[in-house]
NUBA-241332 format. One record per residue (C-alpha): residue in three letters; x, y, z. Coordinates in pm, 1 decimal. Layout:
# NUBA-241332
type:px:py:pz
ALA:X:Y:Z $
...
//
This chain:
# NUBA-241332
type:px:py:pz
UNK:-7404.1:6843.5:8035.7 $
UNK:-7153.2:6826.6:7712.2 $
UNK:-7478.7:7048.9:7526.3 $
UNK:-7533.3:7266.7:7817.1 $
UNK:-7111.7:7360.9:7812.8 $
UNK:-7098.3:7420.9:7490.4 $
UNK:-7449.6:7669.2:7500.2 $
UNK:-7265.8:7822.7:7772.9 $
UNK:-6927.7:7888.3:7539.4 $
UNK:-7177.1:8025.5:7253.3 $
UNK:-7216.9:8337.0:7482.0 $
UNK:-6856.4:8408.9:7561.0 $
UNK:-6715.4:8592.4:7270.8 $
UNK:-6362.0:8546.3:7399.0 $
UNK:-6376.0:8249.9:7529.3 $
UNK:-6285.8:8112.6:7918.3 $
UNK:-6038.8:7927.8:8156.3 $
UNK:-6113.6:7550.1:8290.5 $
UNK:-6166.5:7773.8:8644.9 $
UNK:-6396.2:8032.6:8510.2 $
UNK:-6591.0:7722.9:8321.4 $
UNK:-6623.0:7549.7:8675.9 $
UNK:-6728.3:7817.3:8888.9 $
UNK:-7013.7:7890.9:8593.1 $
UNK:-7122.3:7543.1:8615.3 $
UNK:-7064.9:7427.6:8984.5 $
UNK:-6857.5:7167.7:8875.0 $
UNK:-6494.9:7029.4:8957.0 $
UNK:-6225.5:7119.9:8723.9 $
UNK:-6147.6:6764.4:8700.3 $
UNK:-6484.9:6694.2:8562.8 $
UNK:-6501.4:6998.7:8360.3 $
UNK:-6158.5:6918.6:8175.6 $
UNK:-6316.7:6586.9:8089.0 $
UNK:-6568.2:6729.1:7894.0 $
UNK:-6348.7:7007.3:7737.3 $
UNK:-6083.4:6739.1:7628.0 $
UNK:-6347.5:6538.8:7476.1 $
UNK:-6501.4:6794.2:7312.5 $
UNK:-6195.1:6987.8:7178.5 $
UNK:-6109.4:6622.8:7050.6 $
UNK:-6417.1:6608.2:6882.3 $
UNK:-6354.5:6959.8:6720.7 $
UNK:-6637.2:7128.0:6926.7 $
UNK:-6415.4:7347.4:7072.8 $
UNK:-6077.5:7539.3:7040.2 $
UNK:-5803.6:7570.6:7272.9 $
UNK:-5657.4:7909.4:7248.8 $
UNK:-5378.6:8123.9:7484.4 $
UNK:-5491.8:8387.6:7665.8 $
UNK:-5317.5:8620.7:7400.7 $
UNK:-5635.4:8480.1:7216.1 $
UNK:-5460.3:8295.5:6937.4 $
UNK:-5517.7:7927.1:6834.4 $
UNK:-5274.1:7714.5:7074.7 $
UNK:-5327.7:7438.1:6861.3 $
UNK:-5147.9:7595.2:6524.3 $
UNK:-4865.8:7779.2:6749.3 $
UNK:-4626.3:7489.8:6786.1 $
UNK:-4430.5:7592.9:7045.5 $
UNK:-4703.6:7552.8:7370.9 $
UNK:-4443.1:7384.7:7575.7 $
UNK:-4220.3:7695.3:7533.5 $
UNK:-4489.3:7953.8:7602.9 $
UNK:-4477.1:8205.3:7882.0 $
UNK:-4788.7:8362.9:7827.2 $
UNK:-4961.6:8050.8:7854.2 $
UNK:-4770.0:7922.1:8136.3 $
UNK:-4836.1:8226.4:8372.0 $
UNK:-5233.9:8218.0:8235.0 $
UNK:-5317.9:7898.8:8100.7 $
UNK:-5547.0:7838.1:7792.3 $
UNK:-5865.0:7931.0:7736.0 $
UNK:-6148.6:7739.8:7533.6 $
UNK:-6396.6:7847.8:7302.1 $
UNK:-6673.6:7719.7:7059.0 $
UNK:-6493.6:7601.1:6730.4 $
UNK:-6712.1:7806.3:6464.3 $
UNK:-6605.8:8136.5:6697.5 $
UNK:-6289.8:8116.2:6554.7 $
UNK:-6161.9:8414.2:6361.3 $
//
């Protein structure tokens, strides 16, 4: 499932929320953020803000509004710009 997420990433240029991940997959978000923590921990994939910036280089996520009112999105590592 971890291989078939991140094929499904590959295709999204801009990347997508935990709920548009879930719906895609038929899976709970709970489940779903498993596999995206794990796999942003193994530097598979990026968190970025909807703004579509790296939230992981920002350093002031707990401060954000934008990402508050939106939430991050995640996207396949080597997509980065």
């Amino acid at each position: 499932m971890l291989s078939q997420l991140i094929d499904f990433l590959e295709q999204k240029e801009n990347g997508l929320s935990l709920a548009e991940i879930s719906r895609a997959m038929h899976a709970q978000p709970s489940a779903v953020m498993q596999m995206i923590e794990l796999l942003v921990q193994k530097g598979r994939l990026i968190e970025i803000g909807p703004d579509g910036k790296c939230c992981t280089t920002c350093g002031v996520q707990a401060d954000c509004n934008l990402l508050a009112a939106r939430g991050k999105r995640y996207m396949v590592a080597n997509h980065q710009e």
